[in-house]
py3Dmol code that shows the C-alpha trace and the ligand (Angstrom):
import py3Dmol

protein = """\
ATOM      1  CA  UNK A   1       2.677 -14.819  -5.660  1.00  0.00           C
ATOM      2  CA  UNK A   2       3.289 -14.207  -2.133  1.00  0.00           C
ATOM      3  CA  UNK A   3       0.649 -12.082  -0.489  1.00  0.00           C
ATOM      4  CA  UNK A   4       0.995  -8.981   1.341  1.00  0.00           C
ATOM      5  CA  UNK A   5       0.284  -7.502   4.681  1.00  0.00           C
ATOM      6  CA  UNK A   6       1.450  -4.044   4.911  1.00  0.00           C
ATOM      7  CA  UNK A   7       0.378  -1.106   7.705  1.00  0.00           C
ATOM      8  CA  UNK A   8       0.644   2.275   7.306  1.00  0.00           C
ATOM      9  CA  UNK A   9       1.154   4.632  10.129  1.00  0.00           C
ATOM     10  CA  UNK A  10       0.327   7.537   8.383  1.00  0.00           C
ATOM     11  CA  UNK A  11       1.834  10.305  11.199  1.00  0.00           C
ATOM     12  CA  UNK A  12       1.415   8.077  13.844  1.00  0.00           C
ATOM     13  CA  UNK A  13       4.401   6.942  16.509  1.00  0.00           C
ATOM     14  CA  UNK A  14       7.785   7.512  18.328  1.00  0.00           C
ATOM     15  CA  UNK A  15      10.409   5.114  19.013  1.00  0.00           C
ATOM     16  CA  UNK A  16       8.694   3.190  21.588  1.00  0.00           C
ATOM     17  CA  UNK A  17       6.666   2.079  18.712  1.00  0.00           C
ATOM     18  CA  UNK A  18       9.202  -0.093  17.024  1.00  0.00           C
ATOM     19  CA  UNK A  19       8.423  -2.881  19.707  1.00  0.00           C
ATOM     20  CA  UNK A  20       5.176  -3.444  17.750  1.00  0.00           C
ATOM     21  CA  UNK A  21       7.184  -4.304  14.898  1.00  0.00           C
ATOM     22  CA  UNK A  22       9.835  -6.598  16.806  1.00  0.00           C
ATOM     23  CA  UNK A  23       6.385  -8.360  18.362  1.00  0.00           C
ATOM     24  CA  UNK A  24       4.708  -8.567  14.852  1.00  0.00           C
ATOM     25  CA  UNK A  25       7.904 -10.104  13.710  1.00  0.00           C
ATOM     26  CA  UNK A  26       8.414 -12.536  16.612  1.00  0.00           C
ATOM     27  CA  UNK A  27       5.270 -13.655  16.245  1.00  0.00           C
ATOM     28  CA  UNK A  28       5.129 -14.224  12.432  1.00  0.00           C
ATOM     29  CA  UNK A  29       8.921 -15.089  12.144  1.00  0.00           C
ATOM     30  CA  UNK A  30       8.168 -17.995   9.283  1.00  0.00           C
ATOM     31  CA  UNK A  31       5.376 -16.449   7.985  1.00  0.00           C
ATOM     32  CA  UNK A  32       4.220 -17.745   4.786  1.00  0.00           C
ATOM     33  CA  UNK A  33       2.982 -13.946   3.517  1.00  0.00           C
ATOM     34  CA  UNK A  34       5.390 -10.774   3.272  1.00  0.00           C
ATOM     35  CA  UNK A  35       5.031  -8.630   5.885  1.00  0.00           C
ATOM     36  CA  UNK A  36       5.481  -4.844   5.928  1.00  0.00           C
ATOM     37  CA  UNK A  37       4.962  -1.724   8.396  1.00  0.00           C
ATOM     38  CA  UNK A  38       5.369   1.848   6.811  1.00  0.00           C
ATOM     39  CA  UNK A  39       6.244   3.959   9.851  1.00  0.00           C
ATOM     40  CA  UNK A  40       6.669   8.069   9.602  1.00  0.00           C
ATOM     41  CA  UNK A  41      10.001   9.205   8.249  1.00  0.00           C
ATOM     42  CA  UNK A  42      12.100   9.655  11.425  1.00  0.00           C
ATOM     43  CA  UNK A  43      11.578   5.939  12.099  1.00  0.00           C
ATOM     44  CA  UNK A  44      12.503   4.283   9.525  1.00  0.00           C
ATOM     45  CA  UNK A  45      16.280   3.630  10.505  1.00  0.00           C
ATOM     46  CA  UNK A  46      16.174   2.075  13.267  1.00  0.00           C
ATOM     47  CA  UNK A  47      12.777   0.013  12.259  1.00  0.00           C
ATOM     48  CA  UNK A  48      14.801  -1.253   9.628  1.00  0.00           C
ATOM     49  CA  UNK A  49      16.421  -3.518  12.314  1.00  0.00           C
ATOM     50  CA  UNK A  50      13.317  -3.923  14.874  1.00  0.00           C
ATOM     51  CA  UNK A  51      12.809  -7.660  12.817  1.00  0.00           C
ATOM     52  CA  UNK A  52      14.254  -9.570  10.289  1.00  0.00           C
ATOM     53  CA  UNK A  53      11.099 -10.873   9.334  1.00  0.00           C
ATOM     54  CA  UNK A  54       8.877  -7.539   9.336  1.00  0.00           C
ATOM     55  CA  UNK A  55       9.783  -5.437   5.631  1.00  0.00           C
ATOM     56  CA  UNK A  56       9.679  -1.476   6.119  1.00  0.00           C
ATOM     57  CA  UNK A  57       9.005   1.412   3.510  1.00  0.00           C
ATOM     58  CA  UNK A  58       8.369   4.881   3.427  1.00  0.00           C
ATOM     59  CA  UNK A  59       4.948   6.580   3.289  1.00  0.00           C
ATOM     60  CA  UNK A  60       5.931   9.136   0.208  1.00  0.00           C
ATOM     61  CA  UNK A  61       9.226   9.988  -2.017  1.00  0.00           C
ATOM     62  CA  UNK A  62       9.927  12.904  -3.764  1.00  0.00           C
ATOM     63  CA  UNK A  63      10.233  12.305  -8.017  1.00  0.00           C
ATOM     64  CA  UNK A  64      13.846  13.787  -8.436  1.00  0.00           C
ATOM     65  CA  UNK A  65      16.730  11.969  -6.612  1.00  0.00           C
ATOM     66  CA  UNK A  66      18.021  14.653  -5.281  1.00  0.00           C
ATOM     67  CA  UNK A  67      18.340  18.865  -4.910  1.00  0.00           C
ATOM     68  CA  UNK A  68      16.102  21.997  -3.311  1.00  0.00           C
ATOM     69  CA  UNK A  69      13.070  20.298  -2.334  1.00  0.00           C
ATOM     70  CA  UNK A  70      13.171  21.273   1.570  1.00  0.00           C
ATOM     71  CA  UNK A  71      11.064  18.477   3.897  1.00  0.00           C
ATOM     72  CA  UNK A  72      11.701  16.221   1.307  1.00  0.00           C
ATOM     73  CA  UNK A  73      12.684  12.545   0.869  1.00  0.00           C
ATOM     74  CA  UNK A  74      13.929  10.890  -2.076  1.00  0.00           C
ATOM     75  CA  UNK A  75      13.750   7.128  -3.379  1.00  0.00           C
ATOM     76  CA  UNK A  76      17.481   6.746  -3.557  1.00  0.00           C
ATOM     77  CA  UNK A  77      17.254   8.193   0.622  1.00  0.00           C
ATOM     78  CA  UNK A  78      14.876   5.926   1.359  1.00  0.00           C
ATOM     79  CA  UNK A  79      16.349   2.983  -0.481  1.00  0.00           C
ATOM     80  CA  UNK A  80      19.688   3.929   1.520  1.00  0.00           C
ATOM     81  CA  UNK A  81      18.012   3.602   5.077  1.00  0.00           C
ATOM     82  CA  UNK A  82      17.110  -0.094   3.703  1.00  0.00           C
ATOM     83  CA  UNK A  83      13.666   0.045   3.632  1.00  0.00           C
ATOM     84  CA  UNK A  84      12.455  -1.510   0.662  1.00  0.00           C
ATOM     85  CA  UNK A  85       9.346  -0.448  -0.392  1.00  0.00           C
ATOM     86  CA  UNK A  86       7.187   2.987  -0.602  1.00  0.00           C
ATOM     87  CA  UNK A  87       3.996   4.301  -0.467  1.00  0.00           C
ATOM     88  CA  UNK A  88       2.627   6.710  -3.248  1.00  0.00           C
ATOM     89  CA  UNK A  89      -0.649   8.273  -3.964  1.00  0.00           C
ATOM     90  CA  UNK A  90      -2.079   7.861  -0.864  1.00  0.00           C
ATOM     91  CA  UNK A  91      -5.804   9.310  -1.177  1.00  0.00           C
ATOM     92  CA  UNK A  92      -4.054  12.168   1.881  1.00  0.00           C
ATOM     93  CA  UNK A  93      -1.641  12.757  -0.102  1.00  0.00           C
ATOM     94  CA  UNK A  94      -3.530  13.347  -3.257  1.00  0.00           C
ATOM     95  CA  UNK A  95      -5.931  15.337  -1.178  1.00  0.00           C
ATOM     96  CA  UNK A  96      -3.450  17.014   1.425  1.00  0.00           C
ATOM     97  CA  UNK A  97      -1.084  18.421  -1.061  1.00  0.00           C
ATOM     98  CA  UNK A  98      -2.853  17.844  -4.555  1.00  0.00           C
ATOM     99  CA  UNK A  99      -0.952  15.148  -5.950  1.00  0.00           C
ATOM    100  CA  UNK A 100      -2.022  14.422  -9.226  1.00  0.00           C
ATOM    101  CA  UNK A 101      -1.251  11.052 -11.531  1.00  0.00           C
ATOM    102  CA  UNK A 102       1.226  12.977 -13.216  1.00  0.00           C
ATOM    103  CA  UNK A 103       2.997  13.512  -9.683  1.00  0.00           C
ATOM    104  CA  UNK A 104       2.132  10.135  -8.325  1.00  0.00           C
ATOM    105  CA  UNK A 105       3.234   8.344 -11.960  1.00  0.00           C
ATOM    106  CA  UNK A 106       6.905  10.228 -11.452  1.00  0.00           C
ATOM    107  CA  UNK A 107       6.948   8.856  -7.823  1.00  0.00           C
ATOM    108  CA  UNK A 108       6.595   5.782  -8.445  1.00  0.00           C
ATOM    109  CA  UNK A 109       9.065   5.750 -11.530  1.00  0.00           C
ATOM    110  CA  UNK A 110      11.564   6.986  -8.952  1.00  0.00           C
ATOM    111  CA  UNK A 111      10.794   4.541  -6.762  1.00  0.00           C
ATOM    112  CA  UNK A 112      10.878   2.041  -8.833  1.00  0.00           C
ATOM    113  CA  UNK A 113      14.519   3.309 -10.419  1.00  0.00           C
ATOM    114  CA  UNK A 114      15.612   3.473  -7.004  1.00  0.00           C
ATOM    115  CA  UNK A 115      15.303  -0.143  -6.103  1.00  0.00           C
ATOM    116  CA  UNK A 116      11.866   0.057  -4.238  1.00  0.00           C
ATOM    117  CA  UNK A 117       9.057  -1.478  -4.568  1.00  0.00           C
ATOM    118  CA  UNK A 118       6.266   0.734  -5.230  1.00  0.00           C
ATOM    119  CA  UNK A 119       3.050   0.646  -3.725  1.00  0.00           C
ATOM    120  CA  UNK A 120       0.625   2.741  -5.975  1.00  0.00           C
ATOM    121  CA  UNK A 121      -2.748   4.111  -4.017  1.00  0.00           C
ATOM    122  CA  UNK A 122      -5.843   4.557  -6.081  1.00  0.00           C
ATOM    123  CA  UNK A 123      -9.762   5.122  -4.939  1.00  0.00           C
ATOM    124  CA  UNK A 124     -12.949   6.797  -5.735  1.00  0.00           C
ATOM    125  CA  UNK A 125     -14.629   8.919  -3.371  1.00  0.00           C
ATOM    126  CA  UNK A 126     -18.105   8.310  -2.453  1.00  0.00           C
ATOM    127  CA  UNK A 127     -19.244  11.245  -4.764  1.00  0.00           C
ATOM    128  CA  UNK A 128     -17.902   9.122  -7.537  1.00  0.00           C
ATOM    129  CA  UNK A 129     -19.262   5.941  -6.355  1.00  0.00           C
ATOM    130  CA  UNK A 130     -22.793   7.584  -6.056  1.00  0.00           C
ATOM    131  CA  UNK A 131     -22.235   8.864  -9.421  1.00  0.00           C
ATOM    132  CA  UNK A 132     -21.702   5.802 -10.656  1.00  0.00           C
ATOM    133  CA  UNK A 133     -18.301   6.570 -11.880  1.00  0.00           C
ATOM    134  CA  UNK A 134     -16.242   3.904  -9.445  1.00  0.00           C
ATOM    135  CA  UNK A 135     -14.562   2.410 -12.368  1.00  0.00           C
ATOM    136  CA  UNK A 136     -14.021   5.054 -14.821  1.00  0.00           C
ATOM    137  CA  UNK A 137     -12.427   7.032 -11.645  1.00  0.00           C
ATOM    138  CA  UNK A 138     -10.470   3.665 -11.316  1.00  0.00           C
ATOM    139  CA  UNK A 139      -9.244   2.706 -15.015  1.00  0.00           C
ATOM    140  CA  UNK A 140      -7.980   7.066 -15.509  1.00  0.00           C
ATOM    141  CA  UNK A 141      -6.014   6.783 -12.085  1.00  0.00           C
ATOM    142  CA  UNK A 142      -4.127   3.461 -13.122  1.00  0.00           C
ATOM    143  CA  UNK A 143      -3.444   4.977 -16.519  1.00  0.00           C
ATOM    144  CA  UNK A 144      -2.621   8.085 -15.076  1.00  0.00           C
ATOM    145  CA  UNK A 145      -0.550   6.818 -12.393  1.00  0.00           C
ATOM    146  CA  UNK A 146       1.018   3.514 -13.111  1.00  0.00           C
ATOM    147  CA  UNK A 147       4.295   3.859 -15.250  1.00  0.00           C
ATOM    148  CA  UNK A 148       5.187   1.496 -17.918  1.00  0.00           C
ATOM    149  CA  UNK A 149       7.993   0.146 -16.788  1.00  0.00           C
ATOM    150  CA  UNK A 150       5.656  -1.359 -13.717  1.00  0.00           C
ATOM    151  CA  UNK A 151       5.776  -5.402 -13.032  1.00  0.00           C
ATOM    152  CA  UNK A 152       5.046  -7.762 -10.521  1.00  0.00           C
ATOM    153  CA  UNK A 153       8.191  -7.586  -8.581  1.00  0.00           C
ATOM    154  CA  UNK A 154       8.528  -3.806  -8.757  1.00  0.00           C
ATOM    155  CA  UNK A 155       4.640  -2.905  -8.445  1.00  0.00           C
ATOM    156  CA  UNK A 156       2.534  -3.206  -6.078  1.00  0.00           C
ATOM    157  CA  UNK A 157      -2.036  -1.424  -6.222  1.00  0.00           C
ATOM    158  CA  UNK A 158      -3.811  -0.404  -3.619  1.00  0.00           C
ATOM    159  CA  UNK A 159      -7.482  -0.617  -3.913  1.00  0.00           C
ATOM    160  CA  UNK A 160      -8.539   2.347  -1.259  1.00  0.00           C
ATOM    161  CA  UNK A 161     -12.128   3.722  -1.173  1.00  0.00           C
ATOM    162  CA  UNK A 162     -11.289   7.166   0.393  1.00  0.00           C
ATOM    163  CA  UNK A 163     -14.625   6.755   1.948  1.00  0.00           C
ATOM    164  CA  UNK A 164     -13.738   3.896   3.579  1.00  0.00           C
ATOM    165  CA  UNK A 165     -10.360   4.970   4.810  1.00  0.00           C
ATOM    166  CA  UNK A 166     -10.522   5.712   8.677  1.00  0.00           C
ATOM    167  CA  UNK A 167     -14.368   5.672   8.727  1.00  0.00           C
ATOM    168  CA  UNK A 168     -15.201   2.117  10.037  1.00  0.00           C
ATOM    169  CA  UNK A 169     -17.017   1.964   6.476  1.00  0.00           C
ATOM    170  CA  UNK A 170     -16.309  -0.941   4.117  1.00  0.00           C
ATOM    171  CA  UNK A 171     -17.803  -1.521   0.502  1.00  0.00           C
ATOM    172  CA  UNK A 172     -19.525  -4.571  -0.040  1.00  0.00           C
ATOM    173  CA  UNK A 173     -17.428  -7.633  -0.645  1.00  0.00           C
ATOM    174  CA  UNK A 174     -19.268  -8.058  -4.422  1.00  0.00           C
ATOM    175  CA  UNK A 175     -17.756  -4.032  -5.152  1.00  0.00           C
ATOM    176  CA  UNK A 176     -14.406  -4.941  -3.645  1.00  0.00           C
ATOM    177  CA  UNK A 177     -14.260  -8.042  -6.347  1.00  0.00           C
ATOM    178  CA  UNK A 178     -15.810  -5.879  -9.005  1.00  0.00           C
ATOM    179  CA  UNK A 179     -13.048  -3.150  -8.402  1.00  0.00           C
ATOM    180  CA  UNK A 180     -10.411  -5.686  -7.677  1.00  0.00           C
ATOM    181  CA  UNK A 181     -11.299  -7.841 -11.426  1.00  0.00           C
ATOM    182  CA  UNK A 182     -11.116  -4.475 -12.927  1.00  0.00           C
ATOM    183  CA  UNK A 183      -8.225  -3.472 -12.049  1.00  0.00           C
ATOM    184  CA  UNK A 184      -6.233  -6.806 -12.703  1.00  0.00           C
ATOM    185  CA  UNK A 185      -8.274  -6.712 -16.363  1.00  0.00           C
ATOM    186  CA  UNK A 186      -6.901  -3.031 -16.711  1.00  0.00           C
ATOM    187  CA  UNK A 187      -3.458  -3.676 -15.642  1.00  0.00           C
ATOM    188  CA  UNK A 188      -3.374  -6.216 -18.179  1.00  0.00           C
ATOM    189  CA  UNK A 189      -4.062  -4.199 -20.906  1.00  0.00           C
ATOM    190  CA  UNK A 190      -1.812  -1.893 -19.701  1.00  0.00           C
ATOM    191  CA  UNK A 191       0.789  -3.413 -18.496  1.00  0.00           C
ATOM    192  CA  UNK A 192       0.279  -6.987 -20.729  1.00  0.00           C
ATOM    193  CA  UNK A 193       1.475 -10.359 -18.512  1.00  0.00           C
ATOM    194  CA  UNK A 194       3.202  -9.301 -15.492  1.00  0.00           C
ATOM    195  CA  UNK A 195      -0.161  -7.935 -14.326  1.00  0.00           C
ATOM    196  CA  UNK A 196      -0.698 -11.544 -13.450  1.00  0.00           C
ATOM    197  CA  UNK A 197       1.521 -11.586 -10.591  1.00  0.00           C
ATOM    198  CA  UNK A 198       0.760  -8.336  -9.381  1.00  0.00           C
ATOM    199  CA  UNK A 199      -0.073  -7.797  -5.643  1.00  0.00           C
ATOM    200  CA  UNK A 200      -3.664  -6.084  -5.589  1.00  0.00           C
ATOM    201  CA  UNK A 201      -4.073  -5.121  -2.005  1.00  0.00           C
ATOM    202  CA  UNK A 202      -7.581  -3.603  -0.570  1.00  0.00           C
ATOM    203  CA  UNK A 203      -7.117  -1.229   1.935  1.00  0.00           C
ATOM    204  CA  UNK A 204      -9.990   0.954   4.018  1.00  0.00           C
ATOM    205  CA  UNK A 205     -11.168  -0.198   7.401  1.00  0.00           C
ATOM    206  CA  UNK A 206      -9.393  -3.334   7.289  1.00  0.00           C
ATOM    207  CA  UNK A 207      -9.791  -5.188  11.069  1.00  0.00           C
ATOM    208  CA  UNK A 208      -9.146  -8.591  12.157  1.00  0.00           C
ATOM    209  CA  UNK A 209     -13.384  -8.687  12.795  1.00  0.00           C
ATOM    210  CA  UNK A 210     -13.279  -7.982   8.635  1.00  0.00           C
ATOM    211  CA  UNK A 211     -10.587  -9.622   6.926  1.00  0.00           C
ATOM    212  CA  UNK A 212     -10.910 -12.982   6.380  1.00  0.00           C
ATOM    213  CA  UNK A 213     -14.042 -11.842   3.956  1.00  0.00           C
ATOM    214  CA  UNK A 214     -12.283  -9.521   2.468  1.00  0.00           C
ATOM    215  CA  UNK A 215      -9.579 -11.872   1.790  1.00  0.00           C
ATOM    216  CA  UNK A 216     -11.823 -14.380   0.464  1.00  0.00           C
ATOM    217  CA  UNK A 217     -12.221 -11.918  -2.272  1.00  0.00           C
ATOM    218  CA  UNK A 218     -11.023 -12.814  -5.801  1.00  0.00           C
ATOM    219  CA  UNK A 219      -7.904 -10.753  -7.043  1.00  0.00           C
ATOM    220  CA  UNK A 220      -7.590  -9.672  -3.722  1.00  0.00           C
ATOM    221  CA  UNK A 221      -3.599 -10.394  -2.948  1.00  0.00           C
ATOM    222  CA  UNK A 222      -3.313  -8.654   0.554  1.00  0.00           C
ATOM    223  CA  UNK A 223      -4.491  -5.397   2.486  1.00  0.00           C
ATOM    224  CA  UNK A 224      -2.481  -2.069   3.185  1.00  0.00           C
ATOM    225  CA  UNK A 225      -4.098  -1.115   7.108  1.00  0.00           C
ATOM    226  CA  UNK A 226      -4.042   2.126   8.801  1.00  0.00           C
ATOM    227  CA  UNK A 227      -5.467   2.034  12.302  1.00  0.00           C
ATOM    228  CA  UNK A 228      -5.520  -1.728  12.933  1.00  0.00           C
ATOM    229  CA  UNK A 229      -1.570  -2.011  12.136  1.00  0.00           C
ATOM    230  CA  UNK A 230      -0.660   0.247  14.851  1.00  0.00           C
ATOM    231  CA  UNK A 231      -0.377  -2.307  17.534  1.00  0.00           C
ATOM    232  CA  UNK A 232       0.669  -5.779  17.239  1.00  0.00           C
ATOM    233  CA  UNK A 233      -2.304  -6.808  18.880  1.00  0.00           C
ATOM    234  CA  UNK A 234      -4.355  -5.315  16.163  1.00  0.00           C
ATOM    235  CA  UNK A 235      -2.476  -6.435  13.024  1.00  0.00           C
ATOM    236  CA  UNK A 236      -1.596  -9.666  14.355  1.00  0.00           C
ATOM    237  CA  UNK A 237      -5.309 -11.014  12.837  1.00  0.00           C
ATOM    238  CA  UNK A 238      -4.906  -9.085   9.906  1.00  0.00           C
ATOM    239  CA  UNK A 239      -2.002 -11.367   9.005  1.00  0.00           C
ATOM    240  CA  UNK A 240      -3.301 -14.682  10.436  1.00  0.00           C
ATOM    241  CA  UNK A 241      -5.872 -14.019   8.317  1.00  0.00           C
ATOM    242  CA  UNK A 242      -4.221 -13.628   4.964  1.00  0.00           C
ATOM    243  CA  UNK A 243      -1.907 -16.658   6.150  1.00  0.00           C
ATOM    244  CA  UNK A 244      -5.419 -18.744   6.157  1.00  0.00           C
ATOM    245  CA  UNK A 245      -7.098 -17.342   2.750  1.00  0.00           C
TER     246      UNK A 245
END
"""
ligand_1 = """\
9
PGA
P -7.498 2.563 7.685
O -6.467 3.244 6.649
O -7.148 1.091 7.740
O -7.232 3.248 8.982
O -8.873 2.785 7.151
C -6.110 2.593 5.465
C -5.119 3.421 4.689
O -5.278 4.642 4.609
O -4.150 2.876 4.120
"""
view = py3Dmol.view(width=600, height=400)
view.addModel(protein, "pdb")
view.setStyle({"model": 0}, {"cartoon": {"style": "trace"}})
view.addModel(ligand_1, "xyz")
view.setStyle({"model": 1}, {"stick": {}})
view.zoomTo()
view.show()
């Protein structure tokens, strides 16, 4: 499987951004890992051409391909600007507008029908972790939100503590492999072989200073970054790193 690098830039950037990704992909232009930068929605046209070597996708689709949803996106719309992949279920979205796995499951479906790949967020919150619930909180948002029709070329899970997203705050490297071994063991009762293949990224205060642990981690397959994919300076690491594991 080839692993992944992928930033997110959440609401973050203008067009005199995309040089980031035309550096990332200048630098890495026979990288042995995919490579991918999720800018906001008004970028992702002309960041489709910033490199041939950097993949984009969208940060959220809408479920239905098309009709009366105003401020809306759709798969299909995304697939058309040729990005190629798409976030869903980010932990701000679930929070920020209450998407459920019943919202995020459709989502991804669409994605999926439309040609993207879909990368499907999951994560307990530190509540849940001092509950003790980490797992169950894991194993009912992967039934809940990973369709049937998921595989390995089509699928993509993110592992995100929402307590470690943005917060400098990282779990230890033994509950990143516990989380990670679950979730490939879940997968594969839910999803039977082609949870093999499947790219199980960790994402949460990912930094160069962090990642060649983290990415020493069983069953960990890449990292989805927020803050430290925002410059190429910053990601750069990130990907040398993954390059190296
Ligand atoms: P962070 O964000 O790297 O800034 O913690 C990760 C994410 O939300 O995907």
């Amino acid at each position: 499987m080839r692993k992944l690098a992928a930033g997110n830039w959440k609401m973050n950037g203008t067009q005199s951004d995309l040089a980031q990704i035309t550096q990332i992909g200048a630098a890495f232009d026979a990288a042995s890992v995919d490579i991918l930068i999720c800018p906001p929605a008004q970028l992702l046209i002309p960041a489709v051409t910033a490199s041939p070597h950097v993949a984009i996708g969208a940060q959220d689709c809408h479920a239905s391909a098309s009709g009366a949803h105003t401020g809306d996106m759709s798969a299909p719309q995304i697939h058309d600007t040729g990005a190629t992949y798409v976030i869903v279920g980010h932990s701000e979205r679930r929070t920020d507008h209450g998407e459920t796995d019943a919202m995020v499951n459709a989502k991804a479906t669409a994605a999926v029908d439309a040609g993207l790949i879909a990368i499907i967020c999951i994560g307990e919150t530190l509540q849940d972790r001092d509950n003790g619930a980490t797992l169950n909180v894991l194993a009912q948002q992967l039934t809940g939100s990973v369709p049937a029709l998921a595989t390995a070329q089509s699928t993509v899970i993110a592992y995100e503590p929402v307590w470690a997203i943005g917060t400098g705050l990282i779990p230890t490297l033994d509950q990143i492999a516990q989380a990670h071994a679950f979730i490939r063991e879940h997968l594969t009762a839910q999803l039977g072989a082609t949870a093999a293949d499947m790219r199980l990224l960790y994402g949460g205060s990912v930094k160069g200073s962090n990642a060649a642990d983290i990415f020493a981690v069983p069953h960990v397959d890449g990292a989805l970054v927020g803050g430290a994919s925002l410059s190429a300076q910053d990601f750069a690491p990130i990907i040398t790193a993954l390059q190296n594991a």
